[in-house]
C-alpha positions, 0 to 999 in steps of 0.5 A: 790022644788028642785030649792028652795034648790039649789038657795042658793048654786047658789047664792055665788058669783064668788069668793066662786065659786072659792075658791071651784073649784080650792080648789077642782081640786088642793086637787085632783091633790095634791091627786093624785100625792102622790098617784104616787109618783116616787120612782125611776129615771125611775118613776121619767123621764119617769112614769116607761114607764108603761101609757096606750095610751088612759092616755097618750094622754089625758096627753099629750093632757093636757101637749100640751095646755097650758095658751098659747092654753086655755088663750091666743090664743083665746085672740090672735084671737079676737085681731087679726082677721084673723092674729090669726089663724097663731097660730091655723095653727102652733101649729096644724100642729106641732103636727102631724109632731111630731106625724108622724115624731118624736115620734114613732122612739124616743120611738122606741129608748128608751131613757130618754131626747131629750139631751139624744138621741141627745149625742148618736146619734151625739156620743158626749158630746160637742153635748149632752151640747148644747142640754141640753142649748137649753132645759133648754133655750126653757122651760124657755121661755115658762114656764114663759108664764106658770107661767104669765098664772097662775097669771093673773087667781089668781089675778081676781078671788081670788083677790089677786095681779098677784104677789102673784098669781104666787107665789101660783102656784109655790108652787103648782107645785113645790109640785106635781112636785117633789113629782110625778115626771112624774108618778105623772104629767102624772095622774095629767094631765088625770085630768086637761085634763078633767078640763080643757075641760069642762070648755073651752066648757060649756061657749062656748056652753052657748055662742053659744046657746045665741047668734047664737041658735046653742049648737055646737060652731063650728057651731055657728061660720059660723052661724047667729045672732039674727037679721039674720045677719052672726056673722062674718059680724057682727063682720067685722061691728063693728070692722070697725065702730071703725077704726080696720080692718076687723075681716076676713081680713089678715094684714100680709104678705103672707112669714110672715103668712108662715114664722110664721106658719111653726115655730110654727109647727116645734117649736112645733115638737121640743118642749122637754116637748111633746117628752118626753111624748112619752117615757112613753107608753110600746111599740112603737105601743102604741106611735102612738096610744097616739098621735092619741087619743091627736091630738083628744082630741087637736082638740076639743079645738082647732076647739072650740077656733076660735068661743070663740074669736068672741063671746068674740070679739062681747060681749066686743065691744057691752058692753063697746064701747061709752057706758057711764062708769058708766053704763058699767057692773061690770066685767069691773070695777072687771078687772080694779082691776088687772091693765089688763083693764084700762080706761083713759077718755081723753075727759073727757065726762065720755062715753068710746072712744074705737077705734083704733086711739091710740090718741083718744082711752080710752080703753086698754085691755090686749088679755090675759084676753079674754077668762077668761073675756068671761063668765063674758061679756056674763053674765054666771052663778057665777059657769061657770066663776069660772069652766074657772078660774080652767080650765085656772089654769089646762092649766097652771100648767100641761104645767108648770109641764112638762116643769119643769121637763125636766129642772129637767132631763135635770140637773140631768140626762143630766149633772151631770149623763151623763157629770160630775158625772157618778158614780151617785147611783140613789137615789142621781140622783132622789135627785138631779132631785127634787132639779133642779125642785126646783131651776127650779120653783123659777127662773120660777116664777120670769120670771112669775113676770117680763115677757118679753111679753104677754103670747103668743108671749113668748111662740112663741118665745119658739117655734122659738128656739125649731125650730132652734136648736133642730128640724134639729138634731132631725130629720136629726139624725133619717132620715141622716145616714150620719149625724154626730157630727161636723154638728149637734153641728155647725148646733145647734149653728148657728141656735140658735145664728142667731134666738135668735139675731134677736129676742133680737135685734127687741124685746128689743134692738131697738123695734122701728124698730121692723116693716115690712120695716126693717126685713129681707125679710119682716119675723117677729121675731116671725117667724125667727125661720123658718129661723134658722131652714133652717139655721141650716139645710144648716150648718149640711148637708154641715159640716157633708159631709165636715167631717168624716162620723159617725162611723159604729155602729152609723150608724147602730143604725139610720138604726135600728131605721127606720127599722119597725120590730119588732116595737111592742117592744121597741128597747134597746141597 
């Protein structure tokens, strides 16, 4: 009986589905980040520094996965094979170098920004300028892979243009942003968190039970299939069948896969968005406990992704590949509609070619559609494929969010408080925070519209350039008592310099040469920011030993900083 009166409900299609999930998740974020919302600058900057460990690991949790980890990764994956776990080891690792090696002395030094520690540990503007560049430079970049997240979403399932989708999204942010400020976002993030998860999980577990009889994904994974066949060597067998490599075989090289990994996780470990997170718990003690429960909650997803790439990976070749197109199944011809997949009958026999030949290959598909498409391939309820569309909007606009306002403070409080009008009162600093974050959405959502490259590779390239400017000064700052302006600024400078003209040249200036033969050591452009890193690291401690040690007080705030005592309490000077 109870069946009988929920048929209709679960008959709407996957549109009303839609309509109803991400209207309900966006009427609560918007809800919640009224019910916050800042009224001072240290509302504003850092929620008052007033979260609770376990909110703020589930923040900072959020503010970490990004369209990049919930959308795009596990395309990344299924695409690529074995070359994708570059991004699973990369952005892992790097989050329990910022853990371990970061959060808790920054917290422990009790600033607003990265740019703010930066101009006083190097006791310099000049230094405090180029910090402020390379944040507002690295969240850009990534921030656009937000914004191009959040539109390839809307335009599938509210059926609306990819243009007009980023659109939506800015408005969206754009509201609880500067309204909120980050207490806003950071209770925003508690609950995308949470959207977020369970809607990259139920269709995961729905999967691995379908094809594998195992609920934990993880599981399903290394298990077997109907047939009894292991789902790994079932996927090598079809991707070898169509002319692609073996899906559990590498095609890197080893300094590459090297070089790639140990960006992302140093990138990572500079990225300004997720340090700040950790100004915003009362004690220093409470920092470490919030990037213990976020590497927790990480890793739910991030153990979750490799299997939701194979399940998609086997479900699309087994649905699509020399089938006849007009037998495919509807969710092919729904994605058509956004221009993400595109079937070209070069042959003209009416039965979809799909190979790795590109001469003879009818079938493109864009990675980052993967994961969204997923529930769809494997024919999963109306009400699960709209719960992943919430999910990935959840991933997209909590990253955006955090990223906007390290713009918002990096302007604000960074160059017009710090830099050029100090005499600032705080009610026009706070105006002049929402107006940046303002100014910063509209620029974002032109990026999100005309982006440089599929989500995840922007996004890699965010974390090559965190990597070579601000990684080196962040952590020779806390650890080199001798480390001082003159090798900070030139390290910075050089290291960006070098990576972003490596990149620009192979990515944009001449991309026909962007192959192995023609990088230096065999390193990729995604994987040059390693070598900025060591760059910037040579320059810093050869000009810093070469010039005038800092003065005596500086010194003895790096001591401070190390030393454990009285690490209950937050130090302030």
């Amino acid at each position: 009986m109870d069946y009988i009166f929920l048929q209709p409900i679960l008959a709407l299609s996957i549109q009303t589905w839609t309509y109803i999930m991400v209207g309900a998740t966006f009427s609560l974020y918007i809800g919640i980040a009224v019910w916050s919302r800042a009224s001072s600058t240290s509302d504003f900057y850092v929620a008052g520094k007033g979260v609770h460990p376990l909110a703020n690991g589930l923040a900072t949790a959020a503010d970490w996965m990004s369209a990049a980890s919930f959308i795009s990764m596990a395309g990344l994956i299924s695409f690529m094979g074995y070359d994708g776990a570059v991004y699973l080891m990369g952005w892992t690792g790097g989050y329990v170098l910022l853990a371990l090696l970061l959060a808790p002395y920054l917290r422990k030094y009790g600033k607003f920004t990265v740019p703010d520690f930066i101009g006083e540990r190097y006791y310099s503007q000049t230094a405090r300028l180029v910090a402020v560049i390379c944040a507002i430079f690295v969240s850009f970049t990534y921030v656009a892979g937000q914004m191009r997240g959040v539109g390839v979403v809307f335009s599938r399932f509210l059926e609306t243009s990819v243009e007009m989708g980023v659109i939506i999204g800015m408005a969206i942010v754009f509201f609880y942003a500067v309204v909120g400020g980050m207490k806003g976002i950071t209770y925003t993030q508690v609950a995308q968190y949470c959207v977020l998860i369970f809607a990259f999980l139920v269709p995961a577990i729905f999967i691995s039970i379908q094809m594998t009889g195992n609920p934990i994904p993880q599981l399903g994974f290394g298990g077997t299939v109907s047939d009894g066949t292991y789902l790994l060597d079932k996927l090598d067998g079809l991707n070898q069948a169509l002319g692609f490599s073996a899906y559990t075989e590498g095609s890197k090289s080893t300094i590459d896969v090297f070089c790639i990994t140990a960006a992302l996780m140093v990138g990572t470990a500079g990225l300004p968005h997720v340090i700040i997170r950790f100004f915003t718990v009362p004690k220093v003690s409470d920092a470490r406990l919030s990037a213990g429960y976020a590497l927790l909650f990480i890793a739910i997803l991030y153990t979750t992704a490799p299997a939701v790439a194979a399940f998609a990976r086997t479900n699309m070749i087994e649905t699509v590949s020399n089938k006849p197109y007009s037998e495919v199944p509807s969710w092919v011809s729904n994605w058509e509609k956004t221009g993400l997949i595109v079937f070209e009958d070069k042959n003209g026999d009416g039965i979809i070619n799909y190979v790795a030949d590109k001469e003879k290959n009818e079938l493109k598909v864009d990675r980052d559609i993967m994961v969204l498409a997923n529930p769809e391939i494997a024919n999963l309820p109306a009400w699960v494929i709209a719960l992943v569309a919430a999910g990935g909007l959840a991933a997209a606009l909590s990253t955006a969010a955090g990223l906007l306002l390290v713009i918002s403070s990096s302007i604000s409080h960074d160059l017009l408080k710090q830099s050029f009008k100090p005499d600032l009162t705080e009610k026009q600093e706070l105006l002049a925070a929402r107006s940046a974050a303002g100014l910063a959405v509209v620029i974002a959502g032109y990026f999100g519209i005309n982006p440089p490259d599929f989500v995840a590779a922007v996004v890699a390239f965010a974390f090559g350039l965190a990597a070579s400017s601000f990684f080196p000064a962040i952590i020779l700052g806390i650890f080199d008592k001798r480390m001082n302006m003159q090798g900070a600024v030139s390290g910075m400078v050089v290291g960006l310099l070098f990576t972003t003209a490596y990149i620009i040249y192979f990515k944009f200036i001449s991309p026909a040469s962007n192959v192995p033969a023609n990088w230096f050591l065999g390193i990729s452009p995604e994987g040059i920011g390693f070598v900025g890193m060591l760059v910037n690291a040579a320059i810093s401690l050869v000009v810093s030993r070469m010039t005038d040690a800092p003065p005596q007080e500086v010194q003895e705030m790096v001591e401070n900083i190390r030393v454990p005592r009285g690490a209950g309490t937050a130090h302030a000077h």
